[in-house]
C-alpha positions in Angstrom: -211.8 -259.8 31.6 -210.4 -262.9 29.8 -207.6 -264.4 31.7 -205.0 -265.2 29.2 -203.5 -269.1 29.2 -200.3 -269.4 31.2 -198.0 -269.1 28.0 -194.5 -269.6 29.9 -195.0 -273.4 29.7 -195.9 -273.4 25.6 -193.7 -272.5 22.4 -194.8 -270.1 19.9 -195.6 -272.3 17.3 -198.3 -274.0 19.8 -199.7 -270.4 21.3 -203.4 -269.4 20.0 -203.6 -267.0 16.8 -202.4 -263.5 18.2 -205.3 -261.6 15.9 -208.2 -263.4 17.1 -207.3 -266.3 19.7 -208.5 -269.6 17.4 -206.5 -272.1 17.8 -207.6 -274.0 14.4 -204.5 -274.1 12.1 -203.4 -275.5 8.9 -199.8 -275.0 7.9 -197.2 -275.1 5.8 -194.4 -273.9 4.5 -193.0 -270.8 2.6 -191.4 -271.0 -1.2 -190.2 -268.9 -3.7 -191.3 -269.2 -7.4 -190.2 -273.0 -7.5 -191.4 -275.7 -5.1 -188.2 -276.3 -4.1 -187.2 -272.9 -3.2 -187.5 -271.8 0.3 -187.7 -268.3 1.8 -185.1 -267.8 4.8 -184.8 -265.4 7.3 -181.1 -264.0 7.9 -179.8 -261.3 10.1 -179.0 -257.4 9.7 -175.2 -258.1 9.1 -175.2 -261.9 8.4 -173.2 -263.6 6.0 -174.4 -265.4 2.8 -175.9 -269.0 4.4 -176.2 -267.7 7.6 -180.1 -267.5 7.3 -183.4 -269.7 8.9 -185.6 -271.2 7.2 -189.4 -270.5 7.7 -192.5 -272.6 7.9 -195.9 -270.9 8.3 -199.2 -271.7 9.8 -202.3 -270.2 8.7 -205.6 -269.7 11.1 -208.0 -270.7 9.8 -210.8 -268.6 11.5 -208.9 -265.6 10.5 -206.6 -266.5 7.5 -203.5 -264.7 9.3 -200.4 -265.9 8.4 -197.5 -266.2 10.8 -193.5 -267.9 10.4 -191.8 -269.4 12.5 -188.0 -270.4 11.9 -188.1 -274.5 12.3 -186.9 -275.6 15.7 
């Protein structure tokens, strides 16, 4: 049985790939059509500028994608 790294002391954006456990990155950030237009993440029930902006990091053993909002 693999024993899983003690992730209490570790944020998300530094935990291993949750498909297949690499921990070989690249990232990034997300856009819109334009460079400069980001992609946000707002609430169920949030008001207009109420919303997080995303980054994303892409493994690169598996080439799943996952956000994050930016700290």
């Amino acid at each position: 049985m693999n024993k899983q790294p003690n992730q209490e002391n570790r944020s998300l954006q530094e935990t291993p790939c949750f498909i297949c456990g690499s921990q070989n990155f690249i990232w990034g950030r997300t856009v819109g059509e334009s460079s400069s237009q980001w992609v946000y993440f707002r609430a169920d029930g949030a008001a207009w500028g109420e919303g997080e902006k995303l980054r994303a990091r892409k493994c690169i053993d598996c080439k799943n994608i996952q956000l994050f909002t930016y700290d």
